[in-house]
C-alpha positions in Angstrom: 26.3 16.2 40.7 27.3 20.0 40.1 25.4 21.2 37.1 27.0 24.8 37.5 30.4 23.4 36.9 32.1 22.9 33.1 32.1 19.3 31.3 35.0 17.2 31.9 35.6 15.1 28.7 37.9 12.8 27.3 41.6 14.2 27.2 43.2 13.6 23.9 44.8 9.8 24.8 41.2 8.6 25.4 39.1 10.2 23.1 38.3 8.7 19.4 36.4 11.7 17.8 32.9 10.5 18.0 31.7 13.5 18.5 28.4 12.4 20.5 29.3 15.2 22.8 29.1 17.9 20.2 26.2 16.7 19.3 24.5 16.5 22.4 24.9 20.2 23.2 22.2 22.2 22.6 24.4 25.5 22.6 26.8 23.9 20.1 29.5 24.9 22.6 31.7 22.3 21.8 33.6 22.2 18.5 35.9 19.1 17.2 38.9 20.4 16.7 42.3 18.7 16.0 45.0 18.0 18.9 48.4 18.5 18.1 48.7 14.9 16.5 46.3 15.9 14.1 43.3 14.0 15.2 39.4 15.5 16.2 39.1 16.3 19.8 36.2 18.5 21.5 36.6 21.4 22.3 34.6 23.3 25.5 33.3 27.2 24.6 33.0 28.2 28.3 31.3 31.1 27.1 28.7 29.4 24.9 28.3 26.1 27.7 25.4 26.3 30.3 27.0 23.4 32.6 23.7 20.8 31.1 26.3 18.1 31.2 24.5 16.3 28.8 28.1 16.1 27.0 29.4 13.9 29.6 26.5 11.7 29.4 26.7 11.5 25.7 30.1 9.6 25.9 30.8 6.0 25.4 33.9 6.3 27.4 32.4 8.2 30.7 29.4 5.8 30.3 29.9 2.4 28.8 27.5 1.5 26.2 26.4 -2.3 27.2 27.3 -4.9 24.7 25.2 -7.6 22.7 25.4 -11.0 25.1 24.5 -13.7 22.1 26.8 -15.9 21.7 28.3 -14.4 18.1 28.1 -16.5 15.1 30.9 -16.5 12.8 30.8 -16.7 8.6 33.2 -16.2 5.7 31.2 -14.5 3.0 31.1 -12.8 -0.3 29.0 -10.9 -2.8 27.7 -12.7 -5.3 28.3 -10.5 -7.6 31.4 -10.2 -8.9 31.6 -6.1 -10.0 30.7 -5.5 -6.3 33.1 -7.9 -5.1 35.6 -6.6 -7.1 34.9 -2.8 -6.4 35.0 -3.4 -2.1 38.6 -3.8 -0.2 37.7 -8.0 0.8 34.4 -9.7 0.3 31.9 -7.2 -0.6 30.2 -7.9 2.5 29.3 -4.5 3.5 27.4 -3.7 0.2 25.0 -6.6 0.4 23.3 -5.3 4.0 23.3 -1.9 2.3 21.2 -3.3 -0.2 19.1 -4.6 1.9 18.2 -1.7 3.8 17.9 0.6 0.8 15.0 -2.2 -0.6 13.5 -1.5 2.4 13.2 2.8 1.8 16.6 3.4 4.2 19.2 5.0 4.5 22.5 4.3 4.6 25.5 6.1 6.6 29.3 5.3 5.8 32.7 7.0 5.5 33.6 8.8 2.4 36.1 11.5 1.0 34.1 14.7 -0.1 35.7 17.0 -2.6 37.8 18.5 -0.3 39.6 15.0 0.1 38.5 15.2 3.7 36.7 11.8 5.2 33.2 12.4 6.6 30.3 10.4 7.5 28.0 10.6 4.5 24.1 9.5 4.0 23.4 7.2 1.2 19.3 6.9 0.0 17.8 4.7 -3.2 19.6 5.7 -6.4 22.5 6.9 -5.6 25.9 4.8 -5.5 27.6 3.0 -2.6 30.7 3.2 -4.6 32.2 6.0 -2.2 31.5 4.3 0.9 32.4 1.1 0.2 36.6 0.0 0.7 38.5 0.5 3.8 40.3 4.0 4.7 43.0 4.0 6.7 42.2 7.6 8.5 40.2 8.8 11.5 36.6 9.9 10.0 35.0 13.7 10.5 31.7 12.8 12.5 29.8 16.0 12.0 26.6 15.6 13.0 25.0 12.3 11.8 23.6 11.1 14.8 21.7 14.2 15.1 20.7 13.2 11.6 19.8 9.7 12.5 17.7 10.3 15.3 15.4 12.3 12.8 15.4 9.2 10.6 14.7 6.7 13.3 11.5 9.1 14.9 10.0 9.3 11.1 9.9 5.7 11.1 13.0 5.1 8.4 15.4 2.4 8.4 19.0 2.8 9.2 22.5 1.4 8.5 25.2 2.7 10.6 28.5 1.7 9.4 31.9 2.5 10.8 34.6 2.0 13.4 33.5 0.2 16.5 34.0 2.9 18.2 32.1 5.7 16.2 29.2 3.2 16.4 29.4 2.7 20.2 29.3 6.6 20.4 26.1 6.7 17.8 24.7 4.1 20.7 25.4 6.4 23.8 24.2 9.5 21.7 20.7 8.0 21.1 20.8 6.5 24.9 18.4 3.5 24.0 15.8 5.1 22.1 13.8 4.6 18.6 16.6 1.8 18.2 13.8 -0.9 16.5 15.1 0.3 12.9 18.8 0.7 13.0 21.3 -1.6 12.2 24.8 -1.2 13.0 28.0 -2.6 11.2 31.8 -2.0 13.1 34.8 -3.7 11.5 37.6 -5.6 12.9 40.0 -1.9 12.9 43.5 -2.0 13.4 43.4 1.7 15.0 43.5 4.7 12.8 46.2 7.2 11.9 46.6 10.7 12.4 44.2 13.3 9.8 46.8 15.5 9.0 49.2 13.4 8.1 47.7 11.7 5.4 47.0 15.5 4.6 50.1 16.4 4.7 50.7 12.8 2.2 48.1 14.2 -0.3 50.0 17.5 -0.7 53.4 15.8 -0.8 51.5 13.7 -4.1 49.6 16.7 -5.4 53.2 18.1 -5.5 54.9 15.3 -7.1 52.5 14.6 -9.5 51.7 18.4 -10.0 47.9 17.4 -10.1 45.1 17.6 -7.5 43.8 14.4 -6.2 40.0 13.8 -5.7 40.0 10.4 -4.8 42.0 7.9 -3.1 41.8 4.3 -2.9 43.6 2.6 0.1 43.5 -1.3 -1.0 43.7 -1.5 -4.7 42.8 -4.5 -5.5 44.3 -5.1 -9.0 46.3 -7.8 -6.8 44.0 -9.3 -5.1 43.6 -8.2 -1.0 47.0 -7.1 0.2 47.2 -4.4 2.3 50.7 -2.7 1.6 51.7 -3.4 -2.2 49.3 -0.7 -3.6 47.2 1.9 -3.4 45.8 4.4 -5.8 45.3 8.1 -6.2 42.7 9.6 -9.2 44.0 12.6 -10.4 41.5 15.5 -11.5 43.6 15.8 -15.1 45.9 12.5 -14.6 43.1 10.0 -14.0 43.9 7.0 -11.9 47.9 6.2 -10.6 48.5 3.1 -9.1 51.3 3.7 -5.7 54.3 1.5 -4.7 56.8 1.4 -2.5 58.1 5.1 -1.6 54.5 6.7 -3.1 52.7 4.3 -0.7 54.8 5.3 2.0 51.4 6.1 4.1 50.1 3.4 4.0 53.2 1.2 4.9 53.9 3.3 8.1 49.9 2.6 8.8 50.6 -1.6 8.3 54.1 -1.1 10.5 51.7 0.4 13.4 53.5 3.9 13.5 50.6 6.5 12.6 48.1 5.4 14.9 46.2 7.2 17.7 47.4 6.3 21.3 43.8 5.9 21.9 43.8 2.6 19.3 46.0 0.7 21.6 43.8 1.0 24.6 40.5 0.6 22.3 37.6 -0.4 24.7 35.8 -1.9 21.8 38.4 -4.7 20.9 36.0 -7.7 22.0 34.0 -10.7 21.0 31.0 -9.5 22.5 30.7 -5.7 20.9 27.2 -3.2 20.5 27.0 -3.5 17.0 24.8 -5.9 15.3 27.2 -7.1 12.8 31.2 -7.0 12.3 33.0 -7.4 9.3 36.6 -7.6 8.6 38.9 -9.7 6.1 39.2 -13.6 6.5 42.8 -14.7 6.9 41.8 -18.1 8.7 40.9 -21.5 7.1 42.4 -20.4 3.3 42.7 -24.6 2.4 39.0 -24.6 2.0 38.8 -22.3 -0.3 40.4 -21.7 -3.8 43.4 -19.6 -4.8 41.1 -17.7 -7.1 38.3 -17.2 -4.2 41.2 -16.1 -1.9 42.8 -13.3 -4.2 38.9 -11.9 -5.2 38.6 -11.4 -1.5 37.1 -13.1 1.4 35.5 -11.7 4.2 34.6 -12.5 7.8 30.9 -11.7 8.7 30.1 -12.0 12.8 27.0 -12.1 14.2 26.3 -9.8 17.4 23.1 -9.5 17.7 19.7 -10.7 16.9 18.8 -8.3 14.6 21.7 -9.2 13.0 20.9 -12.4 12.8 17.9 -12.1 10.9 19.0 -9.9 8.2 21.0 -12.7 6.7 18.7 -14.5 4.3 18.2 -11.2 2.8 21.5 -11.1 1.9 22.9 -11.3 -1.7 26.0 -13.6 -0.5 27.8 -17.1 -0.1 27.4 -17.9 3.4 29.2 -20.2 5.3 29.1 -20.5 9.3 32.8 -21.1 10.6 34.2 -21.3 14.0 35.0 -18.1 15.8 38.3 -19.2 16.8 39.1 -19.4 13.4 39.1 -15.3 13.4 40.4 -14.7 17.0 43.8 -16.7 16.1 44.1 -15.4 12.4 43.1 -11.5 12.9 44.1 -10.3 16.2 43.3 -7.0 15.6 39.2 -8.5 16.7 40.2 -8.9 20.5 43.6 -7.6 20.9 44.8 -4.5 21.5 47.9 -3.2 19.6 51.6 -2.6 20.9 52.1 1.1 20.5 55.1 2.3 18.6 57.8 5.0 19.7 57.2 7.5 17.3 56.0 11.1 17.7 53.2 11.7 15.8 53.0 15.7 17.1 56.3 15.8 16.0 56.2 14.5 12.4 53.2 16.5 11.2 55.3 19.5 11.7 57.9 18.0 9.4 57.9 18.0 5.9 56.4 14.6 4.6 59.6 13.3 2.8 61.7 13.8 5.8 59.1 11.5 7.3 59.4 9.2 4.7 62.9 8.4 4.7 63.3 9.0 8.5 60.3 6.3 9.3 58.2 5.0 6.9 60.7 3.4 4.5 60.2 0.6 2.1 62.2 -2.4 3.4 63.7 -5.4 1.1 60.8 -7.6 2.3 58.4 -4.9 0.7 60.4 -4.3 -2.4 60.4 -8.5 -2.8 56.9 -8.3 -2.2 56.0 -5.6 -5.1 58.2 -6.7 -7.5 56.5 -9.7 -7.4 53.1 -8.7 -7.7 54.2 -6.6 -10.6 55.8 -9.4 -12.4 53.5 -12.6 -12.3 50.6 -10.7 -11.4 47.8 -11.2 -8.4 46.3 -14.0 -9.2 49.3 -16.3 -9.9 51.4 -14.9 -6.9 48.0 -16.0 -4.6 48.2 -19.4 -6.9 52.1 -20.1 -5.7 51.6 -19.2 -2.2 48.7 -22.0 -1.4 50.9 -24.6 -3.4 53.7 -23.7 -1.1 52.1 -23.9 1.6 
């Protein structure tokens, strides 16, 4: 191999903004900067880059990261307690293994907004609250440089919990390239792909606008109806306090459930599998709902899989109601596990030059089907709307 030439990296239909290249420079000559879709791609400084190529080798797409070979277990789950049940997107699964780890003097990293409204990767110790990094978000996460950060932890001897997108965790993996690797654990999630940065940025200001108030917190699956992804969302308001989104304010969101925001990279994710690196995936639990009641269902269930055999043995620890189920039960009922998705025809590079209510009306919508669906909601409420649907079925 020719050191003296220039890294090749991912072009922007391949890479997912992991950022183990950036972090694996030791010139910082690479810098991830967004592509004209608005999400994080790196960037080479030919005048900063010494040709190390320890960029390419960082990369879970230009070297594969090998996956767990268990045969995975599979488990509908949820918190035991109710607040934290309540306060996470499904189950509260998530929240239980942090707890864990943080008994045990670690550290927890996960995905949360930081004043600025932007979504980073954020590090979580003994006292302080998971309420920030807990609930799904429905955007592409700023890396920074946590692995860099997670190394250190790992070398001193700490405990770790990685969470986030199956790919951000198979990058973590090809970053740290098989070392100190006896005290992390990793958690993915069963993703449906994520949408472009700055169009949600360009949704914020549209709100900030609207509501003439800045928001500094924004909650993608509100929950006062139980888990449903595209009746409503929130925003908190610095002066307003917390608004509850329908319809044409939760436009975002619906174009994000139609598939039309997403990265072209989502629908041909190499990490879409039953055997995966992480140690444990989590997602929501559509299948089996006949076992369980109404009530259960609209507090939120989650799906809890098994990778690895670390993550097997982290689950008596857990404060949750376990019960093993068949995998098949989550391949048939959330496809979004194995499958990949059908890319839309819409042009993201084009519609984050546009102002975001032309976007709204042009693509993303409400239908009659969503209008039905709110307006019921709103009217007999979560729980009884959850309590109609499994008599009817």
């Amino acid at each position: 191999m020719d050191k003296k030439r220039l890294p090749v990296l991912c072009d922007s239909d391949s890479c997912m903004g992991c950022s183990s290249c950036a972090q694996a420079c030791p010139r910082d000559a690479i810098e991830m900067n967004f592509n004209s879709e608005g999400f994080y791609n790196p960037f080479v400084n030919p005048d900063k880059c010494i040709r190390c190529l320890r960029c390419e080798k960082s990369c879970p797409i230009l070297n594969p990261i090998q996956n767990n070979r268990i045969a995975p277990k599979a488990y509908v789950a949820w918190h035991k307690d109710s607040n934290v049940r309540y306060d996470s997107s499904s189950g509260g699964v998530f929240s239980s293994f942090a707890e864990v780890v943080l008994r045990q003097g670690g550290v927890i990293w996960g995905a949360g907004f930081d004043d600025k409204m932007v979504l980073a990767y954020q590090c979580v110790e003994l006292g302080r609250s998971l309420s920030h990094i807990r609930r799904s978000k429905y955007i592409q996460a700023y890396v920074g440089d946590p692995f860099m950060q997670i190394q250190n932890q790992l070398v001193a001897g700490r405990k770790v919990l990685f969470c986030g997108t199956p790919c951000h965790v198979a990058g973590l993996y090809a970053y740290l390239r098989g070392n100190n690797l006896d005290n992390l654990l990793t958690v993915d999630f069963i993703c449906h792909g994520v949408p472009s940065i700055q169009l949600f940025k360009n949704y914020i200001h549209w709100l900030e606008i609207k509501y003439k108030d800045r928001i500094i917190d924004f909650n993608f699956r509100e929950k006062r109806f139980g888990i449903n992804y595209n009746v409503g969302t929130s925003a908190t308001f610095l002066h307003k306090k917390k608004k509850f989104l329908y319809l044409e304010d939760n436009s975002y969101t619906l174009g994000y459930c139609r598939g039309m925001s997403i990265h072209k990279t989502c629908s041909q994710c190499h990490f879409r599998s039953v055997y995966r690196p992480s140690d444990i995936t989590m997602g929501d639990f559509h299948g089996l709902k006949k076992m369980y009641p109404s009530i259960e269902q609209y507090k939120g269930l989650s799906c809890l899989i098994v990778n690895s055999r670390k993550g097997e043995d982290i689950l008596k620890f857990l404060n949750l109601d376990l019960m093993e189920i068949p995998l098949e039960s989550i391949i048939k009922t959330n496809p979004s596990y194995t499958k990949n998705l059908d890319p839309k025809s819409i042009d993201l590079e084009c519609i984050i030059e546009i102002p975001y209510e032309k976007v709204q009306s042009r693509y993303f919508r409400p239908n009659v089907g969503d209008r039905i669906k709110v307006l019921t909601m709103r009217v007999l409420g979560g729980r009884l709307t959850y309590m109609l649907r499994s008599l009817m079925k």
